[in-house]
N, C-alpha and C positions, 0 to 999 in steps of 0.2 A: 425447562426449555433453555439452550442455548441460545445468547443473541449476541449476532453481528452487527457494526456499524459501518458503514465506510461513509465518511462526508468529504465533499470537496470548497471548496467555493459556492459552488452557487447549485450543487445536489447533497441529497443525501440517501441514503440503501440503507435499508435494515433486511436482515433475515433471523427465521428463528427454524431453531432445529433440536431433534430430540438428541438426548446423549448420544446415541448412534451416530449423528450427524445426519439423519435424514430429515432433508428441507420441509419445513412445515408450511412457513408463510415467507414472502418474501414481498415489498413495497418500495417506491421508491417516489421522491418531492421534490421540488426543488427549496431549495433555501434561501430565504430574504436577506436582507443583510443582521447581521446581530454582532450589535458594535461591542459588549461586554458580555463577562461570564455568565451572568446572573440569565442574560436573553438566550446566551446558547443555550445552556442550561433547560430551562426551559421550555425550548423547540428540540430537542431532542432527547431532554427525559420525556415529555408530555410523548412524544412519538413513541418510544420505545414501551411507554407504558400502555397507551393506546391500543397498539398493535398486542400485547403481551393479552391485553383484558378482552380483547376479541379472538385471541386463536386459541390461548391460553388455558381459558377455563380458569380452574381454581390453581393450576402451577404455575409458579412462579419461576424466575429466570434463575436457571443455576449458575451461568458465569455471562459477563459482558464482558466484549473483546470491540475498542474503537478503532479502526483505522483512521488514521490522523492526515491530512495533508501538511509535508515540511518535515521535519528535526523535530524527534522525541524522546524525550528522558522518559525510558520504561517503569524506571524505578522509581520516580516522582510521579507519573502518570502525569506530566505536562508539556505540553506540545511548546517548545523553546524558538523555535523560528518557523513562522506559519506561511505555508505557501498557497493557503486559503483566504480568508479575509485580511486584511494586514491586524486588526484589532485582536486576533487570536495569538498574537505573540506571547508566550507565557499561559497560556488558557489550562487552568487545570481540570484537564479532563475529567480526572479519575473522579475529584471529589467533586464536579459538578452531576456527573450521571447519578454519584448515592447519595444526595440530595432527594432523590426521586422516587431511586430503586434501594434496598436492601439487598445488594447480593456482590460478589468480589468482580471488580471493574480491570482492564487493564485495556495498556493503551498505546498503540505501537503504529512506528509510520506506515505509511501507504504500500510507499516503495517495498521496506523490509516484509511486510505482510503479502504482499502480491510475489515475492521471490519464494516466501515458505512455500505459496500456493502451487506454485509453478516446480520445485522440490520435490511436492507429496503427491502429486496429480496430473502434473503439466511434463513440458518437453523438459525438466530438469531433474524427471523422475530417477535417473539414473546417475546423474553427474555429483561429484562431491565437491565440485567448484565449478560457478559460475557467475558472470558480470551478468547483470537485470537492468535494464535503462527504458526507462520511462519517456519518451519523449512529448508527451503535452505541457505545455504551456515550457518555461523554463526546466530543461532535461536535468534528470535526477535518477542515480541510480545504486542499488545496493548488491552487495557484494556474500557469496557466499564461499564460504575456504573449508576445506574438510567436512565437508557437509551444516556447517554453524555457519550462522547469517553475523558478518562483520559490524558492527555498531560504531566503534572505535572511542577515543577518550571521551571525550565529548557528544557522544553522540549522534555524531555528523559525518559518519563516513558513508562516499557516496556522491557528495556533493560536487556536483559538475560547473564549474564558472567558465560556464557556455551561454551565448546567447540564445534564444529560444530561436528553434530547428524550424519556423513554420514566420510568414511576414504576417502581415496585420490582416490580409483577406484570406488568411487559410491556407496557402499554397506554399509547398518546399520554398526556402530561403538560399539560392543554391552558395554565396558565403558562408551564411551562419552553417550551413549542413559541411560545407569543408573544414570550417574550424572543428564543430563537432566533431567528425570522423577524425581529423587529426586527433584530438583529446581523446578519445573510446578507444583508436590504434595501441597510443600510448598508454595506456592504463592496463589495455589486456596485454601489451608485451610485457608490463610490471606482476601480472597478478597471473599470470595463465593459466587461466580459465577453460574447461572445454566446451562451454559455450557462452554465447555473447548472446540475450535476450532480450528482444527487441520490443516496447511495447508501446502504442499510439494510432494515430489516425490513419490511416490505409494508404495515403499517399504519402504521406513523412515515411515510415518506416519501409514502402517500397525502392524509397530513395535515398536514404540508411543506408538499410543492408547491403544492396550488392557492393554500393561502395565503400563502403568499410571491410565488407572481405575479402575485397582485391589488396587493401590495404595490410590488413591483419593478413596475408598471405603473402606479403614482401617483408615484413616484416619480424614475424612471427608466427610461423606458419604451424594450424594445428586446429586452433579454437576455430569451432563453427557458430555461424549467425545465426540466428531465428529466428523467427516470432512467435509471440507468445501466445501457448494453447490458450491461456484460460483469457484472455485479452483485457478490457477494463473491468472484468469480474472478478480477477485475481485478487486486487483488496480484500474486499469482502470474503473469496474463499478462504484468504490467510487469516481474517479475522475471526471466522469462523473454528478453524484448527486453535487460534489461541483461548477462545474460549474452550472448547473442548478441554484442553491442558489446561486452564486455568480451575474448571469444574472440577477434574479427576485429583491436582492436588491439592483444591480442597476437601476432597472426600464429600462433596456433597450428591444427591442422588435426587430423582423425580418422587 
């Protein structure tokens, strides 16, 4: 079985899927708070394994794939700046899942995972470059350039020092969404993208888009706005393609 994770803050989604990619089980929790590794750990290997021993049968997961909320080092498999719990700073994924599980872990941010998704499936099925911006809670967005998803030195490209797009009772913030659009403007006239990928709550990103592509149309006319087919599932379907790739070059098999 393949398995995906997407956790946020205060949820978590698993899916399990055969090599194919066809969805077997698919569950979703919310999450307490879990102040150190050892608790995450714990709450979502006990999940994953749970989940694995009732759909499961006797096979076992050939690859896990975590969607992470925040800045992740793929290649440490640790999540460096958590835009989930704040105690998740440094949280090493990788090695707290095979604590649990025997099988090859990887672990890749939110954003980057929901832009592969939206590449392989979504409205970016066509495009070899495209900006991907997340707008829940503080905006965050990743970037893909010749069809490769941009990471950059550090692992933080992407990072928007935008106030979050939405006030405190849920409703568009009509400053904070101008500064936004000013910042999204300028980043697509830098990166030109042919499209700008909108992803969040139905009134935030209805109040996004159009004004941003009047914007990106004086400015830089070309990229088109959108929102995103696979919507807050994109994580998880990204997570999913990583595991897939993560099974095949292990060469492992059902």
């Amino acid at each position: 079985m393949l398995v995906a994770v997407d956790f946020t803050a205060t949820q978590l989604r698993l899916l399990l899927a055969t090599i194919d990619g066809e969805p077997v089980a698919r569950e979703e929790w919310p999450l307490p708070a879990l102040p150190d590794e050892e608790s995450w750990s714990w709450e979502i290997g006990g999940r994953i394994a749970t989940l694995l021993a009732r759909e499961g049968g006797r096979r076992s997961a050939l690859a896990i794939a975590v969607a992470c909320p925040g800045s992740v080092d793929p290649i440490a498999g640790r999540v460096l700046d958590s835009a989930g719990q704040p105690e998740w700073d440094g949280l090493a994924v990788v090695n707290a899942v095979r604590v649990h599980i025997d099988a090859p872990v990887a672990a890749v941010s939110r954003v980057h995972a929901a832009l592969m998704a939206e590449a392989a499936q979504g409205v970016a099925s066509d495009a070899a470059d495209a900006l991907y911006v997340s707008l829940r809670g503080v905006p965050t967005a990743a970037v893909l350039a010749a069809g490769r998803v941009v990471r950059g030195s550090q692992h933080a490209a992407g990072a928007l020092p935008a106030a979050p797009a939405v006030a405190e009772d849920g409703t568009p913030d009509p400053a904070a969404l101008e500064r936004l659009t000013a910042l999204l403007a300028d980043a697509t006239a830098l990166l030109d993208p042919g499209l700008v990928i909108l992803e969040g709550e139905d009134a935030v990103v209805a109040a996004v888009g159009p004004l941003l592509q009047r914007v990106i149309d004086e400015v830089c006319e070309g990229p088109r706005v959108v929102r995103a087919a696979l919507g807050e599932a994109g994580a998880l379907v990204g997570a999913a393609r990583v595991a897939a790739t993560l099974a095949y070059e292990g060469e492992r098999t059902a």
